[in-house]
LOKE-597372 format. One record per residue (C-alpha): x, y, z; residue in three letters. Coordinates in steps of 0.02 Angstrom, whole numbers, plus 32768, in hexadecimal, padded with zeros to 4 digits. Layout:
% LOKE-597372
XYZAla;...
This chain:
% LOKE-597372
29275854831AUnk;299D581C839FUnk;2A35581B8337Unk;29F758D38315Unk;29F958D983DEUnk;2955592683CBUnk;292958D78475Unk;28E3597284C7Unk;287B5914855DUnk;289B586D8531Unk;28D1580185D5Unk;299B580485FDUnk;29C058508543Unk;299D58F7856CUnk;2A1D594C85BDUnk;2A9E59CF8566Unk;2B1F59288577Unk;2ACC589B852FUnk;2A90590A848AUnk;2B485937847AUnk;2B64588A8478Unk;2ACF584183F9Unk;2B21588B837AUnk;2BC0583F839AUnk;2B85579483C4Unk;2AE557818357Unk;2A7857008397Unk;2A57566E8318Unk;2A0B55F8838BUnk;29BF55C0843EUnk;2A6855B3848FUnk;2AB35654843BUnk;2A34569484A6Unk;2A7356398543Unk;2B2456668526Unk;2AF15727850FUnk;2A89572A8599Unk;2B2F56DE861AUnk;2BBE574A85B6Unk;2B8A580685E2Unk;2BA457DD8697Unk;2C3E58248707Unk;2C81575D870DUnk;2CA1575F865CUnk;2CCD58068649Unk;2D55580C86D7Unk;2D93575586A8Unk;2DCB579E85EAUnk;2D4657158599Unk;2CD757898537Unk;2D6B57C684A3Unk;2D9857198493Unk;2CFB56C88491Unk;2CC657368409Unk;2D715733839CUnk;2D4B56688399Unk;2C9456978367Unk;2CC5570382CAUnk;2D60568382A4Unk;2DDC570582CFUnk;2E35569E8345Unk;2E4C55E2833DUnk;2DEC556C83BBUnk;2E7255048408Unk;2E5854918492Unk;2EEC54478508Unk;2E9353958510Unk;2DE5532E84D3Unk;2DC1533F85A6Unk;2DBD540A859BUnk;2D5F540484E8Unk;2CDD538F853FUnk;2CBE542F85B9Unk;2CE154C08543Unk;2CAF54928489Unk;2BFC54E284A9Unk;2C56558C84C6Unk;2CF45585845EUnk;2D6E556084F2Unk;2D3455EE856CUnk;2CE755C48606Unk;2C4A5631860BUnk;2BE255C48687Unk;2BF455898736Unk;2BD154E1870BUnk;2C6B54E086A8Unk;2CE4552E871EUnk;2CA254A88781Unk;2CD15420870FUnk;2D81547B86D3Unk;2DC0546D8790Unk;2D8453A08778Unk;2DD3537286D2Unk;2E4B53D586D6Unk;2E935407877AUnk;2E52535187DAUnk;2DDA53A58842Unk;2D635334889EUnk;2CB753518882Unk;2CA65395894EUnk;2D375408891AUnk;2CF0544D8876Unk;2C41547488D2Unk;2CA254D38952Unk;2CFE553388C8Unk;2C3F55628871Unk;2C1B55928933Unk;2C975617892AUnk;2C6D5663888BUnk;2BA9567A88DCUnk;2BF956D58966Unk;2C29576388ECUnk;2BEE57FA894FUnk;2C8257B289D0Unk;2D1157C78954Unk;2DCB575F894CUnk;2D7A56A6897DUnk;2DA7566188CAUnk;2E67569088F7Unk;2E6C56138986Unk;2E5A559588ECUnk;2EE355D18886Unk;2F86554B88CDUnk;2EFE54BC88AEUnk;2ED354DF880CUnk;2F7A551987CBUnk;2FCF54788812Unk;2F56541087D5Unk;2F4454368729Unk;300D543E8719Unk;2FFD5392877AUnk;2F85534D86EAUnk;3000538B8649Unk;2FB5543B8624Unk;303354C38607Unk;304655588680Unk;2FFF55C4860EUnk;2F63556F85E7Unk;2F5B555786A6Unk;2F7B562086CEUnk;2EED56398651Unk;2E6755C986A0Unk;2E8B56158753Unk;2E6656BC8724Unk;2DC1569486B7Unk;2D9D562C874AUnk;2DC256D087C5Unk;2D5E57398755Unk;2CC456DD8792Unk;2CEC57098842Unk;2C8857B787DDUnk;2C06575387CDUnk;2BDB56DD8743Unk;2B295691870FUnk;2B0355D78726Unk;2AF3557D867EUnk;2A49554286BFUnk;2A2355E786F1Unk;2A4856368641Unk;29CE55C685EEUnk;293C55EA865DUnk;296A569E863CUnk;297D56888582Unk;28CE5627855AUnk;287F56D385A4Unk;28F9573F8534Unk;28BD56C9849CUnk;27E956EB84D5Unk;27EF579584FEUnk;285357BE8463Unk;27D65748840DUnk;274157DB8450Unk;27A358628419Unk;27AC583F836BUnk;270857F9834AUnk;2690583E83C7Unk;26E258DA83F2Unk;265A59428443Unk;262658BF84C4Unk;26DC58A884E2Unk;26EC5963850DUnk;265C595E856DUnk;269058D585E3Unk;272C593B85FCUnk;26D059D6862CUnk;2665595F86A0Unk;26EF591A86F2Unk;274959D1872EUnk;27A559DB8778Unk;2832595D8726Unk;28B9595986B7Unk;292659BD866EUnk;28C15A49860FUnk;28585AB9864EUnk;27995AC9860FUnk;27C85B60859AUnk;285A5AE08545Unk;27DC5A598532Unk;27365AC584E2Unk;27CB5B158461Unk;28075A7A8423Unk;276D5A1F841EUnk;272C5AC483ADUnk;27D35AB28351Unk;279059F18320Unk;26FB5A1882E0Unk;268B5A1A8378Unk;260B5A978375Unk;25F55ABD8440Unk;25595B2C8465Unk;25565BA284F7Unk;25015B8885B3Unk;244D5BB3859DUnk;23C65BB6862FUnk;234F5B5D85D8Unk;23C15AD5856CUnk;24545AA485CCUnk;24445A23865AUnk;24C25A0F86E6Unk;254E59AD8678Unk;258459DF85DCUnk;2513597F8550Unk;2503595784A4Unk;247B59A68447Unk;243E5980839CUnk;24505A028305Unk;23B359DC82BBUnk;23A65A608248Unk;24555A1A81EFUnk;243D595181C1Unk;24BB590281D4Unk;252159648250Unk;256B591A82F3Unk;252B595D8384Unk;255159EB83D6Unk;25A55A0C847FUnk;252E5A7084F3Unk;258E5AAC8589Unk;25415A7D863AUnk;25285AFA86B4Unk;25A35AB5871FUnk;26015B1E86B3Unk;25C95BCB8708Unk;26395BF18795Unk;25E25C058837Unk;254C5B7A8813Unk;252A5ADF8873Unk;24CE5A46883CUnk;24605A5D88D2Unk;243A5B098891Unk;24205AD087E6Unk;23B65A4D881FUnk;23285ADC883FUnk;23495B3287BDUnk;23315A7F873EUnk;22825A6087A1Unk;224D5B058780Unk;22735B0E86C2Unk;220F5A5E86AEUnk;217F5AD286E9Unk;218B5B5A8684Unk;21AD5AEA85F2Unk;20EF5AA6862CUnk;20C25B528648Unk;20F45B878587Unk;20AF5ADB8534Unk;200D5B018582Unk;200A5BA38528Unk;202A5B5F8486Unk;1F9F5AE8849DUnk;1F2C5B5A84CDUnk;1F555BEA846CUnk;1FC65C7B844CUnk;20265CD784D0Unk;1FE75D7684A2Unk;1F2A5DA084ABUnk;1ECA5DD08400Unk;1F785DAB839AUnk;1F165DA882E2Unk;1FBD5D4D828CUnk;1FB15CB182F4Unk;1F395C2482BBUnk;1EC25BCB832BUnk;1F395B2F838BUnk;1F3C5A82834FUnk;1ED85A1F83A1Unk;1F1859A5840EUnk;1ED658F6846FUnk;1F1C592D851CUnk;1F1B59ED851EUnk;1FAB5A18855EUnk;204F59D3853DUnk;20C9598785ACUnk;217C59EB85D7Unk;21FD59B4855AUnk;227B593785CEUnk;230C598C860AUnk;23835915859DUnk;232A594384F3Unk;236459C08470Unk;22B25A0E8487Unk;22AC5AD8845CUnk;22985B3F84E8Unk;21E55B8584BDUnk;21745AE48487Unk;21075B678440Unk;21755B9283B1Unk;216E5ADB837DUnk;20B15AC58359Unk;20A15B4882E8Unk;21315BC482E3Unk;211D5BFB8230Unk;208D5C52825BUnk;20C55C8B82F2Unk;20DC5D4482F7Unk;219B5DAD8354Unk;21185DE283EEUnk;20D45D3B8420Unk;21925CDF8409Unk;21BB5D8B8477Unk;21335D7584EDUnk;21475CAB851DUnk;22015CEB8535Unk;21E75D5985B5Unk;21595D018620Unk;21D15C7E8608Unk;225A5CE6864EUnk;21E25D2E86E4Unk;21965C898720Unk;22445C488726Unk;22895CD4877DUnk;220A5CE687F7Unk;22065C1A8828Unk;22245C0A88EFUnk;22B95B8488B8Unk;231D5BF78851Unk;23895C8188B6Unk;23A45D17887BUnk;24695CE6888EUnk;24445C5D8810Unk;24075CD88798Unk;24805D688796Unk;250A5CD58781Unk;24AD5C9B86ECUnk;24855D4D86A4Unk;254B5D6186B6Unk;255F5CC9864FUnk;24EC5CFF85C8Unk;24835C6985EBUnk;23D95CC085C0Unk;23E35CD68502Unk;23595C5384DCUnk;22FC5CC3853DUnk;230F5D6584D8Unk;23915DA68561Unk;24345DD68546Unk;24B05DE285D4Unk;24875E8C85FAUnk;23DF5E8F85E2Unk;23BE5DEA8651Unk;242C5E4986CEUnk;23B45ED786E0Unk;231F5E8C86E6Unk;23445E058775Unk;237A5EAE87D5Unk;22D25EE187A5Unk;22895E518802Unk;223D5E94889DUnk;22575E0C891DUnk;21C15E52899EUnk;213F5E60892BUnk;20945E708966Unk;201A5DE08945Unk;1F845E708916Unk;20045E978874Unk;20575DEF8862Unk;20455DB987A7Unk;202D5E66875BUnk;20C15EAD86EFUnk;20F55F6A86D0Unk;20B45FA68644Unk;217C60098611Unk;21F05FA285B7Unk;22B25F8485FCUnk;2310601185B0Unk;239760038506Unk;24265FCE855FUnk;24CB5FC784FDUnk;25065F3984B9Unk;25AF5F038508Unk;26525F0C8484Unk;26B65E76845AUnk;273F5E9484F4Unk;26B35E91856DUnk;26505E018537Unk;26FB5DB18548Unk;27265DE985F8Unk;267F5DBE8643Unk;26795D1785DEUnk;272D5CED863AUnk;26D65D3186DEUnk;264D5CB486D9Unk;268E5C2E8686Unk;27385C18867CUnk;27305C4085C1Unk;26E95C8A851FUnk;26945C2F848FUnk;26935CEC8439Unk;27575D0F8426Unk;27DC5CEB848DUnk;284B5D7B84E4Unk;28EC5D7B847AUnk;28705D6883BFUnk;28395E238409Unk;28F15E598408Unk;29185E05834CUnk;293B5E9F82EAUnk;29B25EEF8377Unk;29FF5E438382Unk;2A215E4282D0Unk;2A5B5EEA82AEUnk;2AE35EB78345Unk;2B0B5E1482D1Unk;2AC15D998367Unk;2AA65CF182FAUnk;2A0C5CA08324Unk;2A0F5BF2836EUnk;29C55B8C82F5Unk;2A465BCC8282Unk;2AEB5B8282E7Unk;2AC25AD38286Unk;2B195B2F81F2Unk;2BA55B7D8249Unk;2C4E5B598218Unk;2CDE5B058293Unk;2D2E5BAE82F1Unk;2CAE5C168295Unk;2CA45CC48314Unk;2BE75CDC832AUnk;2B7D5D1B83C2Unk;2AE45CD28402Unk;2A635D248463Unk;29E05CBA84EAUnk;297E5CA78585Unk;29DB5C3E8600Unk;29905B91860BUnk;2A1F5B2E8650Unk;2AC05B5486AFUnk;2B325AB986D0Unk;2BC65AAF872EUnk;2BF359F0873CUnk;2C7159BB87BCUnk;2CE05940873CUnk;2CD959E586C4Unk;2D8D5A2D8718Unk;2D115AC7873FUnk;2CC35AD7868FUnk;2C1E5B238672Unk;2BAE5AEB85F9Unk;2B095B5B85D9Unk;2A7D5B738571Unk;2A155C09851BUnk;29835BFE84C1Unk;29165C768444Unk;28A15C6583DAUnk;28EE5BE7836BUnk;293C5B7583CDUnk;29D35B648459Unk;2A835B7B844BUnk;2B005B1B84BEUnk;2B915B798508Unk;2C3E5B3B854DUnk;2C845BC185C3Unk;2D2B5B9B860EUnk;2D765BBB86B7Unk;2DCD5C6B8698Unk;2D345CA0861AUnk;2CB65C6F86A1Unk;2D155CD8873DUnk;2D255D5E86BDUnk;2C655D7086ADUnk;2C2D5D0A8729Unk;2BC15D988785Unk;2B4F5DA386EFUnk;2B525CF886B1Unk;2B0E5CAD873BUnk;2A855D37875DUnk;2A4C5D7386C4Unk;29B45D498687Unk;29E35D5685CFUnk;2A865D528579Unk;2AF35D8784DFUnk;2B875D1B84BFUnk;2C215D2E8454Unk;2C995CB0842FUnk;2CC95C2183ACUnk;2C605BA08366Unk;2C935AF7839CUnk;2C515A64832CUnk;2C7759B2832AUnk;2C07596182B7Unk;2B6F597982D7Unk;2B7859B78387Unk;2B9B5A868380Unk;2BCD5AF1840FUnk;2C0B5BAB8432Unk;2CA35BB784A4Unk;2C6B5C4A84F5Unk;2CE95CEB84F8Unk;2C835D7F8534Unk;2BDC5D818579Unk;2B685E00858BUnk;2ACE5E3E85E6Unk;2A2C5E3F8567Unk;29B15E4F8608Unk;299C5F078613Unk;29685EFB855CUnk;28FB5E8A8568Unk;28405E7A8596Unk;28305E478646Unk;28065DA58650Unk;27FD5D3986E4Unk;28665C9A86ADUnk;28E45C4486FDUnk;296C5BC986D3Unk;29855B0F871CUnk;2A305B09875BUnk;2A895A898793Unk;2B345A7F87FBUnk;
């Protein structure tokens, strides 16, 4: 899975950098891990250690070491100085540093926000390790792997913590992949993906990740049993942290008052059915304490309690009926605002209770807030009109309005057979793209990247509905189109494919504007600069 660099929320190995690297470096072991975790960092990087390092890895380049004293330091990394630690003991063995003297040279590559304090080094170390019988080259080469970590470089020690947390979380992932999503989701906001990335490529593993629902989902995302499939891992219910606009101290309320009505509609079922003189229902089973106690919040318990005691019998009007007093009591409770419950409706969080989105909509506008005591508890006898049922594009839209995503499509799936009568390639489909292939890609923005030891790069992502695609746009390409590349909510890009083993990108040549044919969603891209 990691050598796959499918590391989508797992700790340090999730960035667009380090999955270009798993490939390339493939993990075999604890301190694989350790070295990948310290060699996608600007210290390497600027220092010219990552190409060599990884030459020596596939045998492409022989490991040769200028005494036993620099082997001693270097054999764990093939002769590259990836860790502090080592520069540290380089300068010593190599370049007769006193200890005092090497700490003040690790010193200066922590101050590396200041810039230029691993230069005041350079006479010292150059003299030195011409003093002790290394050549001027091999002395030229150390300085400037030793400068690169003026960029800043990890601590060996540092790595290691990092790279235990890489090996657990990665552990989660593959074998208890819902509960690792839902810690994710839990912990927002974090990381580098956003909660749409996360819920998509814990559906693309197999995770089956149910919707917010009023009278299932607690304030954290949970796991929920499938009991109807034995067997099956549990499911992912999102939390309703999820719905934009909701506090915990409003959900608190709203918790306390669905433990009543759960009382409320167990005390029914015990007593008998919901609606009066219904012929098809059969006396209730009788019971040593009469009425039943509210299913805990942390159970998998359905929604109605009634439906459980004898729900083959059970007729469509009294499921119907314990729906809506449901529905009523809850709306009505003096902890639940009506705020709360618009946001909800929005989120399409009332289906257990017979509502769809609009239809919950319209009848918590019903809800007359100064009702008079003389009528309280009496309900019109006309129904809630037909109201249309929404199409596809707008579930989408509102489901991006209220939560930040859609477990019904996503945005650029609606646009497929446009897409594909303009030739756009679909992400998923880039793993079988030739080297220099032409192809165009088509996806929301999820990332924009512009890294300051790039030499003004920009790396990007889009994603659809089958996956992401992971685009290199260069300096003149990105002033060319800069306007809509870094405003545009979704994109079309043309260019070359660019594939180095396993690792595939497009080196972007055009980009275009797919917003104004899209559904308008409200998403937004993490950016960094």
């Amino acid at each position: 899975m990691i050598c796959r660099a499918d590391t989508v929320g797992v700790f340090q190995i999730e960035s667009r950098a380090q999955m270009s690297m798993l490939p390339r470096l493939r993990p075999r072991c604890f301190y694989d891990l350790v070295i990948e975790v310290a060699i996608v960092r600007p210290g390497p990087i600027q220092g010219g250690m990552v190409h060599p390092y990884l030459r020596r890895r596939d045998g492409l380049e022989p490991v040769v070491y200028p005494s036993e004293a620099v082997r001693a330091v270097l054999g764990k990394t093939l002769g590259v100085p990836l860790f502090q630690e080592q520069v540290m003991k380089v300068a010593v063995v190599a370049a007769g540093f006193t200890p005092g003297e090497a700490d003040q040279l690790r010193r200066s590559m922590a101050a590396w926000r200041r810039g230029g304090q691993i230069d005041k080094f350079e006479t010292r170390l150059l003299e030195g390790m011409l003093r002790n019988g290394y050549t001027p080259a091999f002395a030229e080469q150390i300085f400037q792997q030793i400068r690169g970590f003026g960029e800043y470089g990890f601590p060996e020690s540092h790595a290691a913590s990092f790279a235990l947390l890489v090996y657990a979380s990665a552990w989660l992932k593959r074998y208890h992949p819902a509960a690792f999503c839902a810690a994710l989701l839990n912990s927002q906001p974090m990381g580098f993906y956003a909660p749409a990335q996360l819920i998509a490529d814990a559906r693309r593993h197999g995770v089956t990740v149910l919707p917010v629902d009023v009278m299932r989902s607690a304030w954290d995302c949970t796991l929920e049993n499938q009991d109807e499939v034995p067997y099956r891992p549990p499911a992912l219910r999102l939390g309703l942290r999820m719905v934009r606009g909701l506090s915990e101290a409003k959900v608190r309320g709203l918790l306390a008052a669905r433990d009543e009505v759960r009382v409320m509609t167990a005390s029914t079922a015990r007593v008998g059915c919901a609606v009066s003189n219904c012929a098809a229902c059969p006396e209730p089973a009788p019971t040593s304490g009469g009425i039943a106690s509210p299913p805990h919040p942390s159970t998998s318990a359905p929604p109605y309690p009634c439906t459980s005691f004898h729900s083959h019998a059970h007729t469509d009007c009294c499921v119907h009926e314990l729906r809506r007093r449901s529905f009523r009591a809850l709306a009505r409770h003096p902890d639940v605002s009506r705020d709360t419950l618009l946001r909800l409706a929005a989120a399409d969080a009332f289906r257990s209770l017979g509502l769809g989105r609009r239809q919950a909509i319209w009848q918590i506008l019903a809800l007359d807030d100064g009702e008079s005591p003389v009528f309280a508890g009496i309900e019109p006898d006309e129904a809630a009109p037909p109201l249309p049922a929404l199409s596809i594009d707008e579930a989408v839209v509102q489901d991006y309005d209220a939560v930040g995503f859609s477990l019904s499509a996503h945005p650029i799936g609606l646009l497929r057979g446009e897409l594909s009568r303009l030739r756009v390639t679909p992400c998923e489909k880039l793993k079988a793209a030739r080297h220099r292939q032409r192809i165009s890609v088509a996806g929301l923005v999820t990332h924009r990247q512009r890294p300051g030891t790039a030499k003004g790069i920009v790396f990007m992502t889009l994603e659809d509905e089958t996956g992401s695609a992971n685009l290199i746009i260069r300096p003149q390409v990105w002033e060319r189109f800069k306007l809509v590349a870094r405003t545009r909510l979704a994109l079309i890009a043309d260019g070359t494919v660019e594939r180095q083993g396993e690792v595939v990108h497009v080196q972007v040549a055009r980009v275009r504007d797919l917003s104004a044919a899209m559904a308008p969603v409200r998403a937004a891209s993490r950016d960094f600069h």
